[in-house]
MDTraj code that builds the backbone (N, CA, C; nanometers):
import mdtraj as md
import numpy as np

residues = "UNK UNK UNK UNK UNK UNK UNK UNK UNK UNK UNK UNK UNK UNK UNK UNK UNK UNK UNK UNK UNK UNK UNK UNK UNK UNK UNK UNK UNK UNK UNK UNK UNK UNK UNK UNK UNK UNK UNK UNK UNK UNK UNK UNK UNK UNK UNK UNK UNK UNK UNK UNK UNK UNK UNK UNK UNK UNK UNK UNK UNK UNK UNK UNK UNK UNK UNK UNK UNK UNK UNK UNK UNK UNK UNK UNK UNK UNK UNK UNK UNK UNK UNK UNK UNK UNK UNK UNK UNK".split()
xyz = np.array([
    [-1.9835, -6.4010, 0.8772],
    [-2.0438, -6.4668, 0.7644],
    [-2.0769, -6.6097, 0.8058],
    [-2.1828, -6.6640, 0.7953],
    [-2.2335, -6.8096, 0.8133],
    [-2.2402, -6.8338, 0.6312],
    [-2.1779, -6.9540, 0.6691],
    [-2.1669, -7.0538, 0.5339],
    [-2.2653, -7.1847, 0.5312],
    [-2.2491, -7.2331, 0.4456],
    [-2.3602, -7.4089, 0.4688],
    [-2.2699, -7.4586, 0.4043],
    [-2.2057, -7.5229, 0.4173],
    [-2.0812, -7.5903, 0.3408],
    [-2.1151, -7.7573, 0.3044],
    [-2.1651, -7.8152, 0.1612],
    [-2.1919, -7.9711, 0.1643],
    [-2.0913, -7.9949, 0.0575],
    [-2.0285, -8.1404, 0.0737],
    [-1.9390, -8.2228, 0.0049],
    [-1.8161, -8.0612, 0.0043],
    [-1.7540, -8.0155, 0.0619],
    [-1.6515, -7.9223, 0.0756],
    [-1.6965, -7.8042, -0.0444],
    [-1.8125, -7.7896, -0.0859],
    [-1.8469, -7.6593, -0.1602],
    [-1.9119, -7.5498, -0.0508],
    [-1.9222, -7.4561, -0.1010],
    [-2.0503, -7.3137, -0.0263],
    [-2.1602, -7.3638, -0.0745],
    [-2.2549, -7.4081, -0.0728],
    [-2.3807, -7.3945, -0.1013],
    [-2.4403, -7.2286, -0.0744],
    [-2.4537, -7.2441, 0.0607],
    [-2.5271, -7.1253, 0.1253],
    [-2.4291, -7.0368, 0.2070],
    [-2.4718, -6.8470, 0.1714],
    [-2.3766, -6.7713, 0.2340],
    [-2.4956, -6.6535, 0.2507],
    [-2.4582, -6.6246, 0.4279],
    [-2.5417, -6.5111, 0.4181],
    [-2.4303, -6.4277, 0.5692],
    [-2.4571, -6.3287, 0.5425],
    [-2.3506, -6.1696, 0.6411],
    [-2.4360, -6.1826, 0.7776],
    [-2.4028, -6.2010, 0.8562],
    [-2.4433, -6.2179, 1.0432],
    [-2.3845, -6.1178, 1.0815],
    [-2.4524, -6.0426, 1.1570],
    [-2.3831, -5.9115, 1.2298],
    [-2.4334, -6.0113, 1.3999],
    [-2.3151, -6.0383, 1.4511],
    [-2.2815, -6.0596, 1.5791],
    [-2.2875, -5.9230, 1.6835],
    [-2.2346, -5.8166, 1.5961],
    [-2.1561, -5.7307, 1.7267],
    [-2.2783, -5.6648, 1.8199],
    [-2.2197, -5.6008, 1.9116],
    [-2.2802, -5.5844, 2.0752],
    [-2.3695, -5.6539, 2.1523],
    [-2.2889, -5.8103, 2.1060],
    [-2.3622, -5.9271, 2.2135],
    [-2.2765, -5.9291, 2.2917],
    [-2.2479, -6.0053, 2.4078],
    [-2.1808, -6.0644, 2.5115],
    [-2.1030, -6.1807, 2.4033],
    [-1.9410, -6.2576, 2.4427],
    [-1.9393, -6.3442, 2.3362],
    [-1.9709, -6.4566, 2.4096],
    [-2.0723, -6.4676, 2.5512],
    [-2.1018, -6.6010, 2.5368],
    [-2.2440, -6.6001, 2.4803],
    [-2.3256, -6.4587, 2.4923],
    [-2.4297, -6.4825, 2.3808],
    [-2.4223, -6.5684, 2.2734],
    [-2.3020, -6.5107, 2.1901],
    [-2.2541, -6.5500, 2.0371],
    [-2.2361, -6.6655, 2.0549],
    [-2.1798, -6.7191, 2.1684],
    [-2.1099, -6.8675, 2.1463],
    [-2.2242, -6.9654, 2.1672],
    [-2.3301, -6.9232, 2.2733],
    [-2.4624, -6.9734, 2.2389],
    [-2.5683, -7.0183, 2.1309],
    [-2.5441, -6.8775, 2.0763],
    [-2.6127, -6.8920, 1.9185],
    [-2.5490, -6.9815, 1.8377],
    [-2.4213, -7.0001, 1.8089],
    [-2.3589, -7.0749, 1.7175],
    [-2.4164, -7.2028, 1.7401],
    [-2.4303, -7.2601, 1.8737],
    [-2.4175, -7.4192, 1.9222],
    [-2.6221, -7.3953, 1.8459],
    [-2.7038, -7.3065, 1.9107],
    [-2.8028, -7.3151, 1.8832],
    [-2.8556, -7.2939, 1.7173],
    [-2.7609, -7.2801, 1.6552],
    [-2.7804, -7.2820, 1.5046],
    [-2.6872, -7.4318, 1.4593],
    [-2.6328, -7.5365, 1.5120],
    [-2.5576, -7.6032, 1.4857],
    [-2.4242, -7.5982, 1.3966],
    [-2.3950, -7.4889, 1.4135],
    [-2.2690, -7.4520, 1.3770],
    [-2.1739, -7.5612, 1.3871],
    [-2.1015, -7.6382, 1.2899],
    [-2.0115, -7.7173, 1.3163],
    [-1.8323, -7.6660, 1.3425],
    [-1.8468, -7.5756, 1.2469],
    [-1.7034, -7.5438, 1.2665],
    [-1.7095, -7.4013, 1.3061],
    [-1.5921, -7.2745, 1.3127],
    [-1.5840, -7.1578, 1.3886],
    [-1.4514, -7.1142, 1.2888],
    [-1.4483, -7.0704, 1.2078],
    [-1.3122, -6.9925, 1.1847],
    [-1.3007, -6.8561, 1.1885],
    [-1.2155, -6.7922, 1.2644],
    [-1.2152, -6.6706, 1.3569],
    [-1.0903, -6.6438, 1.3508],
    [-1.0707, -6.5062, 1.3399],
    [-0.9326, -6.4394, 1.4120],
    [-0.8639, -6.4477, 1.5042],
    [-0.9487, -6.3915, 1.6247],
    [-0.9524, -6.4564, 1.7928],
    [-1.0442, -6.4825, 1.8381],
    [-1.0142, -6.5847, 1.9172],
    [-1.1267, -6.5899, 2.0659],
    [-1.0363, -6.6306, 2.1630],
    [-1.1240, -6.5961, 2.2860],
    [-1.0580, -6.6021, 2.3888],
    [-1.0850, -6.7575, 2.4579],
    [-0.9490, -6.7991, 2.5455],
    [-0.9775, -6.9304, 2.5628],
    [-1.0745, -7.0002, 2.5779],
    [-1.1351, -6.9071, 2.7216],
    [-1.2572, -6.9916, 2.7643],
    [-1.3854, -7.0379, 2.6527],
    [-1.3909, -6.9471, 2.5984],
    [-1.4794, -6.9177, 2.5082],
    [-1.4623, -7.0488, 2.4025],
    [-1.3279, -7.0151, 2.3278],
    [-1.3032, -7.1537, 2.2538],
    [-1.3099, -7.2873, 2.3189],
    [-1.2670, -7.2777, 2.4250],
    [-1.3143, -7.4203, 2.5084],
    [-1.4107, -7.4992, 2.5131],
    [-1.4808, -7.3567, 2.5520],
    [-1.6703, -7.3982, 2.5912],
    [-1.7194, -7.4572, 2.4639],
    [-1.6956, -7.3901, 2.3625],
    [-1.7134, -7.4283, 2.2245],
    [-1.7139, -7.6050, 2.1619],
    [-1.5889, -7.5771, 2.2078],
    [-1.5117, -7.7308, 2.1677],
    [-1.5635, -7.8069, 2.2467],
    [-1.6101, -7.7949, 2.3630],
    [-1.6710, -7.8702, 2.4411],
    [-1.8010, -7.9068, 2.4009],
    [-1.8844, -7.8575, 2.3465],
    [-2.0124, -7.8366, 2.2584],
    [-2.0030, -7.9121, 2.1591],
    [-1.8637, -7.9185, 2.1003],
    [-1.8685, -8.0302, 1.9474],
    [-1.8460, -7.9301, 1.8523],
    [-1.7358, -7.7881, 1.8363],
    [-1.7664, -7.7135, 1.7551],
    [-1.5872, -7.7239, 1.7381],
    [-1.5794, -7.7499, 1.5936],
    [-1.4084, -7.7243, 1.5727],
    [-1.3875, -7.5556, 1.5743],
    [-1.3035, -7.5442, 1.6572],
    [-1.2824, -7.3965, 1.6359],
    [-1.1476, -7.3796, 1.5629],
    [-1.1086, -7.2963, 1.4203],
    [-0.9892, -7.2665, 1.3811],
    [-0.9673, -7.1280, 1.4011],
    [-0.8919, -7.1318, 1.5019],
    [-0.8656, -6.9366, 1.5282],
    [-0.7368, -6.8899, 1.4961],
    [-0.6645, -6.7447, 1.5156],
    [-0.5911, -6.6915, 1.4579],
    [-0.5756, -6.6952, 1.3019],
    [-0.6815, -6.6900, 1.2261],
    [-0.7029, -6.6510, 1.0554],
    [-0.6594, -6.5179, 1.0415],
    [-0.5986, -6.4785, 0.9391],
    [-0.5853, -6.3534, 0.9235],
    [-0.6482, -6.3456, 0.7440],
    [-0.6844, -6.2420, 0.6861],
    [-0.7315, -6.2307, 0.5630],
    [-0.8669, -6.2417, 0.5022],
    [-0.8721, -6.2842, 0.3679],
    [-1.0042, -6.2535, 0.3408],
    [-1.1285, -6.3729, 0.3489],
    [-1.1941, -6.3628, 0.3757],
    [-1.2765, -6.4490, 0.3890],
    [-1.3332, -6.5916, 0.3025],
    [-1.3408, -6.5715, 0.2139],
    [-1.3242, -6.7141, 0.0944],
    [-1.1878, -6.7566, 0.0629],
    [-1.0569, -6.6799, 0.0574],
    [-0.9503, -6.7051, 0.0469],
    [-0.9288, -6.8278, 0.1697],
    [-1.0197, -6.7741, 0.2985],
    [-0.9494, -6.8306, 0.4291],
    [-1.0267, -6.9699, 0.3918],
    [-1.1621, -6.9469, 0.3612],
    [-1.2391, -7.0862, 0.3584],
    [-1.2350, -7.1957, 0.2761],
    [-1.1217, -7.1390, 0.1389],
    [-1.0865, -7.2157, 0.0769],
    [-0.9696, -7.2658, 0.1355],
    [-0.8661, -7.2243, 0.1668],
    [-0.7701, -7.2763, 0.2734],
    [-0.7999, -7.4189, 0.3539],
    [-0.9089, -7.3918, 0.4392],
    [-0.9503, -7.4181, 0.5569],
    [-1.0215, -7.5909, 0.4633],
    [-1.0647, -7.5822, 0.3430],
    [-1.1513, -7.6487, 0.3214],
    [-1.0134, -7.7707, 0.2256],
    [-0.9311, -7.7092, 0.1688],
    [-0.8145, -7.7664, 0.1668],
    [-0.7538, -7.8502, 0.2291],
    [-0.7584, -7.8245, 0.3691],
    [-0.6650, -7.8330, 0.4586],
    [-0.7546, -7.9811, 0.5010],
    [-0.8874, -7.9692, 0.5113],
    [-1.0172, -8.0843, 0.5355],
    [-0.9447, -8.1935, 0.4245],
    [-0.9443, -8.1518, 0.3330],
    [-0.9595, -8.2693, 0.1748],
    [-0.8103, -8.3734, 0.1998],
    [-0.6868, -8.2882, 0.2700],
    [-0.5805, -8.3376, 0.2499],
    [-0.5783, -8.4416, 0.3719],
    [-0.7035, -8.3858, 0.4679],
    [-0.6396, -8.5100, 0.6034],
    [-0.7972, -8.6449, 0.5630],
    [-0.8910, -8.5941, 0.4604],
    [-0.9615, -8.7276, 0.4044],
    [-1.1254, -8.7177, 0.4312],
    [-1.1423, -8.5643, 0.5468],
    [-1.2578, -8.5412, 0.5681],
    [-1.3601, -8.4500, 0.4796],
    [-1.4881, -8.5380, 0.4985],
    [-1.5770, -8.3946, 0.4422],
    [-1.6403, -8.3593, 0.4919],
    [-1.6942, -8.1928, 0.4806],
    [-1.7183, -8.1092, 0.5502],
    [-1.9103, -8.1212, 0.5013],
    [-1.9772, -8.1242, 0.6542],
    [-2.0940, -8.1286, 0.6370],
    [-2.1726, -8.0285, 0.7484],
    [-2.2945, -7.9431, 0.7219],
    [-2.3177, -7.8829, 0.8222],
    [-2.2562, -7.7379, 0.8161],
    [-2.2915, -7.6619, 0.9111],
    [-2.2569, -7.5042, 0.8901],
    [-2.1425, -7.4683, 0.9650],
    [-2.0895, -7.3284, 0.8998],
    [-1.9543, -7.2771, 0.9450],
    [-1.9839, -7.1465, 0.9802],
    [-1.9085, -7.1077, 1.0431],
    [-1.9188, -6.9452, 1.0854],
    [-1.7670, -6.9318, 1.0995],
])
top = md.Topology()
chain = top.add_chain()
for i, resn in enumerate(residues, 1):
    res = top.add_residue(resn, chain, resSeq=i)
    for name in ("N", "CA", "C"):
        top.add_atom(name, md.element.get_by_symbol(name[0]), res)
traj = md.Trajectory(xyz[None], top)
């Protein structure tokens, strides 16, 4: 799911089918859509690295449902003072 997330709301939500790319395809696309943040189940190091190296916060090991997690996640932003601008995956 790609989000557009402004002042810590959803604005914009639309369903991305990633699967049977390579994941440095995927990790390509993200940087090339300006993906700011990444919240994911797993990824594998390198992968998250390369990422982070790019300028992309990655939050991995999420388990559950998907707005549950992003409200979490967007929580978790408000309490350390930041706001969230730019897209999420």
């Amino acid at each position: 799911m790609l989000l557009e997330i402004r002042d810590d709301k959803i604005e914009k939500e639309a369903v991305w089918d990633v699967g049977g790319e390579s994941p440095m395809e995927i990790a390509r696309r993200l940087v090339s859509l300006d993906v700011k943040k990444l919240i994911c189940g797993g990824i594998q190091s390198d992968y998250k690295e390369w990422l982070i190296r790019k300028g992309i916060e990655v939050v991995d090991n999420q388990k559950g449902l998907v707005k549950d997690i992003v409200q979490r996640v967007l929580k978790v932003n408000l309490k350390r003072g930041g706001v969230s601008h730019g897209k999420e995956s």
